[in-house]
C-alpha positions as CSV (number, residue, x, y, z in Angstrom):
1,X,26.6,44.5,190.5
2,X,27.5,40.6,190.0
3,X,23.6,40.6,189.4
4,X,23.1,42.9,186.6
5,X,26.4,41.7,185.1
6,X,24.8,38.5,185.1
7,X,21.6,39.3,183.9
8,X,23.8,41.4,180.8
9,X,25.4,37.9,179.9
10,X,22.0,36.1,180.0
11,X,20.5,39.1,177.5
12,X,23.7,38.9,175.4
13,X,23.6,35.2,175.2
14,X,19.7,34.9,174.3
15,X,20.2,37.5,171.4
16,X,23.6,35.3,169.9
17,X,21.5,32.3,170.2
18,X,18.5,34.1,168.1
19,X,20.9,35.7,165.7
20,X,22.2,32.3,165.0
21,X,18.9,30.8,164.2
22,X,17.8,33.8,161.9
23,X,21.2,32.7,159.8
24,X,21.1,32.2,156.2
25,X,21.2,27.9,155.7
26,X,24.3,27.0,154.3
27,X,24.4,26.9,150.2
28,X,23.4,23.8,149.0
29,X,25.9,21.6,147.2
30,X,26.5,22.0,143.5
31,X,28.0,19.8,141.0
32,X,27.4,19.0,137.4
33,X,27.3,16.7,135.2
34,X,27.8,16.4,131.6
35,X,26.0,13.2,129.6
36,X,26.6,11.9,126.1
37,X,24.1,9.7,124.1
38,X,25.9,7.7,121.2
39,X,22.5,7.9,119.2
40,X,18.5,8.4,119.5
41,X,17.2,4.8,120.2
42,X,14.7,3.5,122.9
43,X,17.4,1.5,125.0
44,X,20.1,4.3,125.3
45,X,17.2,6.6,125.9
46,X,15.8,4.6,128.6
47,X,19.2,4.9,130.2
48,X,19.5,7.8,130.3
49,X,15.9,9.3,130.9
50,X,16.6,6.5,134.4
51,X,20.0,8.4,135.3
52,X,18.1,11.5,135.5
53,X,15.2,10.2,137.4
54,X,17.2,8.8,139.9
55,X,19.5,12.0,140.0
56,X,16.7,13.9,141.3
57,X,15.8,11.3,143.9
58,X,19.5,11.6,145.2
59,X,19.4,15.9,145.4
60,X,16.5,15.8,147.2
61,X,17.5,13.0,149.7
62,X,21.3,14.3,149.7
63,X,20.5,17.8,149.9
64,X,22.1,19.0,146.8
65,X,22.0,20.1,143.1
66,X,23.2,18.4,140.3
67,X,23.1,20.5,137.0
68,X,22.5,17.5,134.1
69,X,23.5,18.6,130.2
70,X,22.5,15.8,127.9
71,X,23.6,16.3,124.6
72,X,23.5,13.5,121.5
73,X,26.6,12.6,119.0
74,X,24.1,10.5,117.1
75,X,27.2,8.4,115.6
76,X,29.4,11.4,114.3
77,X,32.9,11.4,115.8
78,X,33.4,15.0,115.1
79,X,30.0,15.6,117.2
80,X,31.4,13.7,119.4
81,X,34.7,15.0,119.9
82,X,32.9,18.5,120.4
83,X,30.3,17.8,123.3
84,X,33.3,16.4,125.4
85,X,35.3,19.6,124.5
86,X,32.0,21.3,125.6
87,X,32.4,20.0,128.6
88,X,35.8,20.2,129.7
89,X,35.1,24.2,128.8
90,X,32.5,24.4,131.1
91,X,33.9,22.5,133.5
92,X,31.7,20.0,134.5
93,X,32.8,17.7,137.7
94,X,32.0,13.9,135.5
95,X,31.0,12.7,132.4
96,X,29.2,9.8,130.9
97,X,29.5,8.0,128.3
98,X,26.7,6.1,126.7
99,X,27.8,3.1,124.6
100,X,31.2,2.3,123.9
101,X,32.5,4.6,121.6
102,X,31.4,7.5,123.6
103,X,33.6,6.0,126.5
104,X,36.1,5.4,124.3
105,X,36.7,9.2,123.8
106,X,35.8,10.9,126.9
107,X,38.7,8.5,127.9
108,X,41.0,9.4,125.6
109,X,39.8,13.0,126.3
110,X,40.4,12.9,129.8
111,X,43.9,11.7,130.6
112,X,45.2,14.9,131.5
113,X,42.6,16.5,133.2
114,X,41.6,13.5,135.0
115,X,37.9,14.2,134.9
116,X,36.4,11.5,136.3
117,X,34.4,9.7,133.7
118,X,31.0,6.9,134.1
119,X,30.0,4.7,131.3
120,X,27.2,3.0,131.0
121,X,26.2,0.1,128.2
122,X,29.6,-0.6,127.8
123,X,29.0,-4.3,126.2
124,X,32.7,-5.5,126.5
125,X,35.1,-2.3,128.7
126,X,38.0,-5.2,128.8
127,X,38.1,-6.2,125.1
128,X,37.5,-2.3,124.4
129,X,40.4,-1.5,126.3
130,X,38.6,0.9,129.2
131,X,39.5,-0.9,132.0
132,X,42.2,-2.8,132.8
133,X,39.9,-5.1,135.2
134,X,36.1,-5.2,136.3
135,X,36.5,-5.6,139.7
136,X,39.6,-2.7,139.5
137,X,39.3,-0.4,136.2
138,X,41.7,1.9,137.1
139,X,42.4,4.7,135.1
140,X,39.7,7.6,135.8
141,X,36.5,5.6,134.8
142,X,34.5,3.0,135.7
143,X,30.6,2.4,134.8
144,X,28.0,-0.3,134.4
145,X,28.0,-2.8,131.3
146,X,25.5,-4.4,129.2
147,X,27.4,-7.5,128.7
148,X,25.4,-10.0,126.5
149,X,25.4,-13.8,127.1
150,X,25.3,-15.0,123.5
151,X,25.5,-18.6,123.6
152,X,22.0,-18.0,126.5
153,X,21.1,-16.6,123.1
154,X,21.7,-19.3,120.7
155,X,20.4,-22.0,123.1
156,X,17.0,-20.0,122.7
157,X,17.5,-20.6,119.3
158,X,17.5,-23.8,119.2
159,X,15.3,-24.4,122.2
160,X,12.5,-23.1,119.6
161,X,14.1,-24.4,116.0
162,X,15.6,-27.9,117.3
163,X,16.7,-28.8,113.6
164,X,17.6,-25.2,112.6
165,X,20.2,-25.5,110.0
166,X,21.1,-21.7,109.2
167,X,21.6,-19.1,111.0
168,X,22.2,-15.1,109.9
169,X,24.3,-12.6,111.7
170,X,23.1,-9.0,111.5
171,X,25.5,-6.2,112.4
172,X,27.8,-3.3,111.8
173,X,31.3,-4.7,111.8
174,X,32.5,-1.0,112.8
175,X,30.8,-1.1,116.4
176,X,33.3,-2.8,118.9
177,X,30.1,-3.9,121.0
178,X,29.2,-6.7,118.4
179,X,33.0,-7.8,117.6
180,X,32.9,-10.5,120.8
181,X,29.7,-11.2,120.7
182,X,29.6,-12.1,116.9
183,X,32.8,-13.8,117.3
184,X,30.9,-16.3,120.1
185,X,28.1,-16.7,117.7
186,X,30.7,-18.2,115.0
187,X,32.1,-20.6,117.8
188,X,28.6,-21.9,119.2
189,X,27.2,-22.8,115.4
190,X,30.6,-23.8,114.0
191,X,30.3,-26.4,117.0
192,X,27.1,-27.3,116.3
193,X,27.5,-27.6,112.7
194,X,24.9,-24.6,111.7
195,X,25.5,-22.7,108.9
196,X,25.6,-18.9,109.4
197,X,25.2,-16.0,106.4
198,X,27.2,-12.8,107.8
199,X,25.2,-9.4,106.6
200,X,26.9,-6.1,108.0
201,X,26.3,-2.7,107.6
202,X,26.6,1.2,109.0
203,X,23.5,3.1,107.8
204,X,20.0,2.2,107.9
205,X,19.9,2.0,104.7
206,X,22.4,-0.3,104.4
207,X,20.6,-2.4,107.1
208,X,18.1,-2.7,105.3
209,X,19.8,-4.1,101.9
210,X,21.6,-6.8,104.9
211,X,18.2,-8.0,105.9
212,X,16.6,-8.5,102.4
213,X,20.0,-10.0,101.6
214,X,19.6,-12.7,104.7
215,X,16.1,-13.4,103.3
216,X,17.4,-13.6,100.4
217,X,19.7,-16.4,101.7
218,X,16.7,-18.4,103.1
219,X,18.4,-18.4,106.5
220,X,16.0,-20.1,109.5
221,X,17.0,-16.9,112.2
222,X,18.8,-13.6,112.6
223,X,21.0,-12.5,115.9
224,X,21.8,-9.6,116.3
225,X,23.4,-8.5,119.6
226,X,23.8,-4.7,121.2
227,X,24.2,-3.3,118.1
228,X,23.1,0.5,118.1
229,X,23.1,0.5,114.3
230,X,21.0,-2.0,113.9
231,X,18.7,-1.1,116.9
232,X,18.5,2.4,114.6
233,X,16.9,0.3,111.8
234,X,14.9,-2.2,113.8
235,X,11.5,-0.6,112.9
236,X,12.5,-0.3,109.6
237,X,13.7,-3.5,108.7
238,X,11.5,-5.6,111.4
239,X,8.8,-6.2,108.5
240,X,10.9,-8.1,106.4
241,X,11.9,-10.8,108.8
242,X,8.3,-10.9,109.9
243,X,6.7,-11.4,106.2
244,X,9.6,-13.7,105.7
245,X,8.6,-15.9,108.6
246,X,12.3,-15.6,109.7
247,X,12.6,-14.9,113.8
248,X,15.1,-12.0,115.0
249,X,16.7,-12.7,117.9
250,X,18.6,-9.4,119.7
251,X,20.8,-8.6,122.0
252,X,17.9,-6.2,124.1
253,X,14.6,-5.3,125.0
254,X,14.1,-2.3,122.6
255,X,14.9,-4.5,120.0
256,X,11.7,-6.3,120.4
257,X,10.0,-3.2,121.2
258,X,10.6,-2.1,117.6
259,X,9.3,-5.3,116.0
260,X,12.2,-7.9,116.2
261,X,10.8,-11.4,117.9
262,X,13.1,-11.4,120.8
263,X,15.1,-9.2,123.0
264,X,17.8,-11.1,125.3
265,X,19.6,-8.9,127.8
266,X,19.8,-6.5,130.7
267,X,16.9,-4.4,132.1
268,X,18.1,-1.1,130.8
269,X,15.8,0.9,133.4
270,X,17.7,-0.4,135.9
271,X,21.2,-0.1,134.4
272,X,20.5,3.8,134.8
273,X,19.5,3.6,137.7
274,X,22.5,1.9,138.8
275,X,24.7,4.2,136.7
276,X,23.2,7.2,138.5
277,X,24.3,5.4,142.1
278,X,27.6,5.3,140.8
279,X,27.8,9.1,139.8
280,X,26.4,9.9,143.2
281,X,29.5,7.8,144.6
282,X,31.8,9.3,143.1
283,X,30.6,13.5,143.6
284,X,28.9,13.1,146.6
285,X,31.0,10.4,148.4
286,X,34.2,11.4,147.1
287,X,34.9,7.2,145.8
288,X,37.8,7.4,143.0
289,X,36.7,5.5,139.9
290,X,39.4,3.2,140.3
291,X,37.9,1.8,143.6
292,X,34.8,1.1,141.9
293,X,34.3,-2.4,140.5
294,X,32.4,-2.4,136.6
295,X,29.0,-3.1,137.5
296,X,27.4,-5.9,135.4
297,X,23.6,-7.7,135.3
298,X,21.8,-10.8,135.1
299,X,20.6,-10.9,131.7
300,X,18.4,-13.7,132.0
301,X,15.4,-11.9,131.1
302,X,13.6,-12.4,127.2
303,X,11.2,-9.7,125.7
304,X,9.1,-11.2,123.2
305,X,6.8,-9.4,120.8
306,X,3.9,-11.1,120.9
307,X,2.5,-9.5,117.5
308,X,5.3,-11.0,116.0
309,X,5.0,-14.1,117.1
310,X,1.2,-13.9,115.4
311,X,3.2,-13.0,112.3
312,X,5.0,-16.1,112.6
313,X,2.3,-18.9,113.3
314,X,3.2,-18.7,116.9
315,X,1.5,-18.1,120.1
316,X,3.5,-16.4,122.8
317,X,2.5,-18.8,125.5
318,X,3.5,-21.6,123.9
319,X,6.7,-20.0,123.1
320,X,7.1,-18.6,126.6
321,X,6.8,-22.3,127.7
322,X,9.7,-23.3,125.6
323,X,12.2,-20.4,126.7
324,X,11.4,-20.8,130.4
325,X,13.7,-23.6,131.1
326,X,16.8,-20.9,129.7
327,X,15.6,-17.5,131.0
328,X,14.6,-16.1,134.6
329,X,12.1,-14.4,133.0
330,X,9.7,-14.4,129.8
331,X,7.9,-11.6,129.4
332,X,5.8,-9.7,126.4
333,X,5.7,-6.5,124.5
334,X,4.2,-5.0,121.5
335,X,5.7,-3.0,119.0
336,X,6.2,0.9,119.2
337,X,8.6,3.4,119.0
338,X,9.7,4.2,122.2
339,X,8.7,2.3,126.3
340,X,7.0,5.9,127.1
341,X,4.4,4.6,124.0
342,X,3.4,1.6,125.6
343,X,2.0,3.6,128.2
344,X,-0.3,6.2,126.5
């Protein structure tokens, strides 16, 4: 009897352990994630075309899903305002905010229901008022910023143009991510004794009547930093400066890719990259956004158009030679409309 009692728990056994490997696998993890673009321009885009890349990576190594809705304000508030109530309907588990005033109102959106929030190419989150620290934002967001060194700017500037004696400022006063920036680029040529011609706008249009009017002025350079206005109407005002023989120096990359002479910043690829590691921290890891220190870059690297510089009696190794001693990288580009053209 003790036998075939035995020989009943072995059978009994063997079939639990087979029923247990014939189980359904567990649901995979789902969370979702609700992205805003401020507008349609090639750094933004590269941003976020990077977050979603790198999202991918992190299901399939993490085992999970995570359901991505990009949508696109393109500079209306009232857009705006509707995508984030778009998301709160749906209920998505974070948001991000691309530039600054898309931050700006998924804050304000989010007080009460605490949805944790992730910016990204947020030039100045203290002066902005999103954080209340980088290394401690608290609140419910955090992110990554595209914090622009201007005076690295101006010293390339004058690294090239030694006896420069004007300078023009192209922006759109309205856009809180030129305010400090601009304000730094009054300081440095005020100290230097270097005239400056201010030219603002909010359309393209209007960009466009700022740039003839800084020709117009017979000034020796244009900045222009992160400003998503202007990086609207680079290819359509990047002609003028060029027939003008006037440089435009920028505040990034895509800048140059749509014709200005230089581009001075982050690597905008890898800011969304590093955006996207910071979502996955928060959903997957369970970090709160306050515990997550504002990530920023070295933005030592310059893009410079190098059929630009042939427009302006240049050659780009020569001018790489002069920038090296103020960058940690020089590198070239031509002009097109978007980084995905450079590669067809």
């Amino acid at each position: 009897m003790k036998r075939i009692i035995a020989l009943v728990l072995v059978a009994v056994m063997a079939l639990c352990i087979v029923a247990c490997n014939t189980n359904t696998p567990s649901e995979t993890k789902s969370y979702s994630v609700g992205i805003c673009n401020f507008v349609d321009d090639a750094s933004l885009n590269q941003i976020i075309e990077n977050i979603q890349n790198r999202l991918k990576e992190i299901e399939t190594a993490r085992n999970v899903k995570i359901n991505v809705k990009v949508d696109n304000c393109n500079m209306d508030a009232a857009v705006l305002n509707q995508i984030i109530a778009d998301f709160t309907v749906s209920g998505v588990d974070l948001m991000v905010g691309v530039a600054t005033p898309v931050a700006m109102a998924m804050q304000s959106a989010t007080e009460d229901s605490k949805i944790p929030v992730v910016f990204a190419a947020v030039s100045d989150p203290l002066s902005a008022g999103l954080v209340d620290s980088l290394e401690k934002p608290g609140h419910n967001l955090t992110g990554t910023s595209d914090y622009l060194d201007t005076n690295a700017v101006m010293n390339l500037i004058l690294a090239l143009n030694p006896g420069i004696k004007s300078v023009g400022l192209l922006y759109n006063v309205g856009e809180d991510s030129s305010a400090t920036p601009i304000a730094a680029a009054k300081s440095f040529l005020d100290s230097k004794g270097i005239k400056y011609y201010e030219r603002t706008g909010t359309t393209v249009d209007e960009i466009m009547l700022a740039a003839q009017a800084l020709v117009a002025d017979g000034v020796e350079a244009v900045f222009t930093p992160t400003d998503n206005t202007v990086m609207k109407s680079e290819l359509a005002i990047y002609e003028t400066f060029a027939n003008a023989k006037i440089p435009h120096y920028t505040g990034a990359d895509s800048f140059a890719l749509n014709g200005a002479f230089l581009g001075y910043g982050v690597d905008y690829a890898n800011l969304g990259v590093e955006t996207a590691n910071m979502i996955a921290e928060i959903l997957l890891d369970g970090k709160a956004t306050d515990s997550l220190a504002v990530k920023t870059f070295d933005n030592g690297t310059a893009t410079v158009n190098t059929e630009i510089c042939e427009a302006l009696g240049l050659k780009f190794d020569e001018v790489a030679a002069i920038f090296a001693p103020f960058c940690t990288k020089v590198q070239p580009i031509t002009t097109a409309e978007s980084f995905g053209d450079l590669n067809n």
